[in-house]
N, C-alpha and C positions, 0 to 999 in steps of 0.2 A: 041413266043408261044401264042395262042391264052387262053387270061381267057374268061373261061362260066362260068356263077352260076348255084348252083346245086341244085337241090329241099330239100337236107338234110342239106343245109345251107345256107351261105350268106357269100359274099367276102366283104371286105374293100380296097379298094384300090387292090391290088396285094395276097393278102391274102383272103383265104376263113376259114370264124369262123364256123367250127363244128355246130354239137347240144351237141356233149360233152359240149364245151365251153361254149355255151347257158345256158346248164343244173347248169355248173359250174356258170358262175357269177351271175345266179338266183337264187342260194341256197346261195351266201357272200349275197347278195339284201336279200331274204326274213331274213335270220337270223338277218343280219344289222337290220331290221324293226323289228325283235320282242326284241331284248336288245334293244332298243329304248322306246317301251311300258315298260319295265320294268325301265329304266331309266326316262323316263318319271313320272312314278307315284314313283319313289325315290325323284325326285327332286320337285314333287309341295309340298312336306311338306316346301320345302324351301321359293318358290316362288309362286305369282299369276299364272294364268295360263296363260292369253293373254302374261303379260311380259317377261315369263320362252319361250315363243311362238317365242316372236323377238328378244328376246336376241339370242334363237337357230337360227334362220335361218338368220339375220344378222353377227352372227360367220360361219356360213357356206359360204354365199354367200362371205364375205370379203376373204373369206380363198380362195376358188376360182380366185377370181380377183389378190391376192397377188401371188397366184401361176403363174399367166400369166406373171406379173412382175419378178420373180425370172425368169422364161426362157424368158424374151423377147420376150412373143409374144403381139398379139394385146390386147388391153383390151377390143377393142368395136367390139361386132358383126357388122356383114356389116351392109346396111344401109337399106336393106328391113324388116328387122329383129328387129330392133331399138324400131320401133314403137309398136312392140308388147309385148318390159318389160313389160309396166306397166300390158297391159292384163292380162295375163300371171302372172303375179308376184300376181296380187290379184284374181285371180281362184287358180292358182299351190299353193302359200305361203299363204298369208290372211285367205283364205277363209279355206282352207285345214289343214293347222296348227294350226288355231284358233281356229278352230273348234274340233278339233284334241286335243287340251290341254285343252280345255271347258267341253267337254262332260262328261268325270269322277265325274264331280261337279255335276252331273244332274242325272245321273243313274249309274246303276252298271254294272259292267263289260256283263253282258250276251246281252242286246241291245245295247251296244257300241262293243261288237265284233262281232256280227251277221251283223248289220245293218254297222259296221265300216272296214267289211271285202266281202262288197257285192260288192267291185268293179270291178268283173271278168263279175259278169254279165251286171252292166252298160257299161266297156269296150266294151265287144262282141258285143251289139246292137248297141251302137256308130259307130264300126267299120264297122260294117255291114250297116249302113246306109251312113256315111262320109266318110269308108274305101275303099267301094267294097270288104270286107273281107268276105270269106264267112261262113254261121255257118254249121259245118258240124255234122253229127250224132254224130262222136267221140268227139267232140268238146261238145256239147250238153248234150252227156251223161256225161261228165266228169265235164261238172257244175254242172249240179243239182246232181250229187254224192257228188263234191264239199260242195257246200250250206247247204247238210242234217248234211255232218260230221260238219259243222261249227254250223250249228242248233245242234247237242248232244253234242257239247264239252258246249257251252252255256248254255242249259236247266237249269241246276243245279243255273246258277248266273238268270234267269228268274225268281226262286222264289222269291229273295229278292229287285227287283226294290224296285225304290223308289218314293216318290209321284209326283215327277217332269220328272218322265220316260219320258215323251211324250216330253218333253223339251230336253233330251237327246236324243232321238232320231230323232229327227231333226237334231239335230246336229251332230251326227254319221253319218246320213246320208249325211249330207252334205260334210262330209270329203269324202266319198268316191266316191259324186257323183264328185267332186272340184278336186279329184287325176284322176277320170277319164275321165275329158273333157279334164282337162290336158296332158293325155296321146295323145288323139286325135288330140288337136290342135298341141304337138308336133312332132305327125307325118307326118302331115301336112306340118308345118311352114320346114322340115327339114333342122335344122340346122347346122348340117354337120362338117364343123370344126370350125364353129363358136357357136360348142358346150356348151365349158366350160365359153366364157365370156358370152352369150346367161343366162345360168343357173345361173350364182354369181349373174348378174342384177337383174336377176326376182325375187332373193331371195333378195335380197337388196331394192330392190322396193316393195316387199311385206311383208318385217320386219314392214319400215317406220308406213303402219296403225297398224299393231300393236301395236306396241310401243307406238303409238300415245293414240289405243285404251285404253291404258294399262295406261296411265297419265291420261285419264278423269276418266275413270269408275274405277280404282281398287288404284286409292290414299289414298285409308285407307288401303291398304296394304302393307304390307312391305315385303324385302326379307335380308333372316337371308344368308349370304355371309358367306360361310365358306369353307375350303377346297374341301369338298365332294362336294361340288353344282359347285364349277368353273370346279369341274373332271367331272361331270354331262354332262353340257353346253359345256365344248369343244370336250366329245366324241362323243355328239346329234350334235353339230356344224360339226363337221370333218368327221365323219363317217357315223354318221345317217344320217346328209343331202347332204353334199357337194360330198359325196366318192359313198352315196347309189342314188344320184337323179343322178349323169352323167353316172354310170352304167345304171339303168334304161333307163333315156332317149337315149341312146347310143343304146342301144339294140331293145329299139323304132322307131327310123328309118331304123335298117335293117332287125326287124323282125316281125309277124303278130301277131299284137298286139290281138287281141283274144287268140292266143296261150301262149304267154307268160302271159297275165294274171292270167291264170290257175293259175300262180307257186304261185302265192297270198294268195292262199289258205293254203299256208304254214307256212305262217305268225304267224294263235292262235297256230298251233301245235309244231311250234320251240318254241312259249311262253310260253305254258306250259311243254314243257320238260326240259327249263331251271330255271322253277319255281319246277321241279320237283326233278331235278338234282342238282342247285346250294343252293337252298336254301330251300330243304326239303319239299314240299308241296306234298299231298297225290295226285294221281290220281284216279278220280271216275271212276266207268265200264263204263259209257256215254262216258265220254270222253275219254276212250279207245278205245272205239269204234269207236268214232267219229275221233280220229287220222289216227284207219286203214282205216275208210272209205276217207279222204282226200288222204291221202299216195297212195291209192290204186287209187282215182280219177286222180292225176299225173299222176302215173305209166302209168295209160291207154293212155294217150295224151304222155307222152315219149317215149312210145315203139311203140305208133304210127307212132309218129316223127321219131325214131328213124327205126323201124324193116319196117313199109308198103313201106316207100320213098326208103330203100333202096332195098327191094326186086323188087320195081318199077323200080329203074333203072336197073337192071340185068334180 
């Protein structure tokens, strides 16, 4: 029987992945990333932030490489592959998570989630330039819909920057420009089944400057070790990075990365509905608003995905 790919998806091997499934494992991915932010700012009462940084993505990246062991597969990507941990490990890890656990210290929530959640748009022109992706009206419109809703859930945290804002926003930025090279160079490098040790390395190699960082600069800091912070650290370890970045990157090589960027956008509004829902925080009209307008920015780019491709082929 002959396999073809079909324009409403993408096959693996013998198997063709839906956009159901797309849709699915980019909603565990973005939820994954916003209990993360919420975990995240639980756990720096415990810890520094660069250290909270590689303590997470060294438990990630190890957890990865032990899981190769438990089934006996390789532990080392091939050998073209090799030379690109370290890259890799300090754009994807270093640069990304560091900056990523930094930036709370420096400003308030409203420039670190605008400026920390702009990566649909660095992806898209990336793609568009390294890809041959192309950017299309729907695609287009569905960012800057995107963008605005992430601009009014924001607004509100805008008022009370703080005087080192510009210091945080660098640094926001930086995460999200460092998550989306990374997207790029992984679709590039495709790693294929040399997926899962590919990813533990680069997290392993990109702990190391942390951790490093984290002994010169933040030695007058100490970390208060206690139940809740080791729960912290192995669910940002296991879940938030090791379980959310092979999803990601998985989906990265067999789908257009512009499109899937989109679903990023989901990120502040799964944040604030679990800030809304688990632990009682009021929701402002901006940021009502600014849910439906993300929610509705999807929608556009999934029923695209979903309703034009398939009317196309029939």
């Amino acid at each position: 029987m002959e396999i073809r790919q079909i324009k409403t998806g993408f096959f693996y091997k013998d198997r063709i992945l839906s956009p159901y499934s797309v849709f699915g494992l980019m909603l565990i991915y973005t939820i994954a990333a916003a209990l993360c932010y919420t975990a995240i700012k639980a756990g720096l009462k415990f810890s520094p932030p660069i250290y909270f940084a590689g303590l997470r993505t060294l438990i990630g990246g190890s957890s990865l490489i032990l899981l190769l062991i438990v089934l006996r597969k390789p532990i080392l990507p091939r050998r073209d592959l090799i030379k690109w941990i370290i890259p890799v490990g300090l754009i994807s890890t270093t640069i990304t998570f560091g900056f990523m656990f930094s930036s709370p210290e420096f400003t308030g929530a409203g420039i670190a989630s605008v400026l920390g959640n702009s990566q649909p748009l660095t992806i898209i022109i990336l793609a568009a330039i390294f890809l041959n992706e192309k950017i299309t009206l729907i695609k287009m419109v569905a960012l800057i819909s995107g963008m605005v809703g992430i601009v009014l859930i924001s607004i509100e945290a805008f008022m009370g920057e703080e005087t080192n804002a510009f210091i945080g926003a660098m640094l926001a930025t930086g995460t999200s420009s460092g998550a989306a090279i990374t997207a790029v160079m992984l679709k590039r490098l495709k790693p294929a089944g040399d997926l899962i040790s590919f990813t533990g390395w680069q997290l392993i190699a990109g702990s190391i400057p942390l951790l490093a960082g984290s002994f010169f600069f933040e030695s007058q800091s100490t970390v208060a070790w206690s139940g809740v912070f080791w729960g912290l650290v192995i669910f940002l370890g296991l879940i938030g990075t090791a379980l959310a970045e092979i999803i990601w990157f998985w989906l990265l090589q067999k789908y257009d990365a512009g499109k899937l960027s989109l679903y990023l956008f989901l990120i502040p509004v799964f944040g604030l509905l679990i800030a809304f829902f688990v632990f009682g925080e009021t929701l402002q009209i901006l940021e009502i608003i600014g849910i439906i307008i993300v929610i509705s920015a999807i929608g556009l780019s999934v029923i695209n995905e979903f309703g034009l491709n398939r009317f196309k082929e029939h």
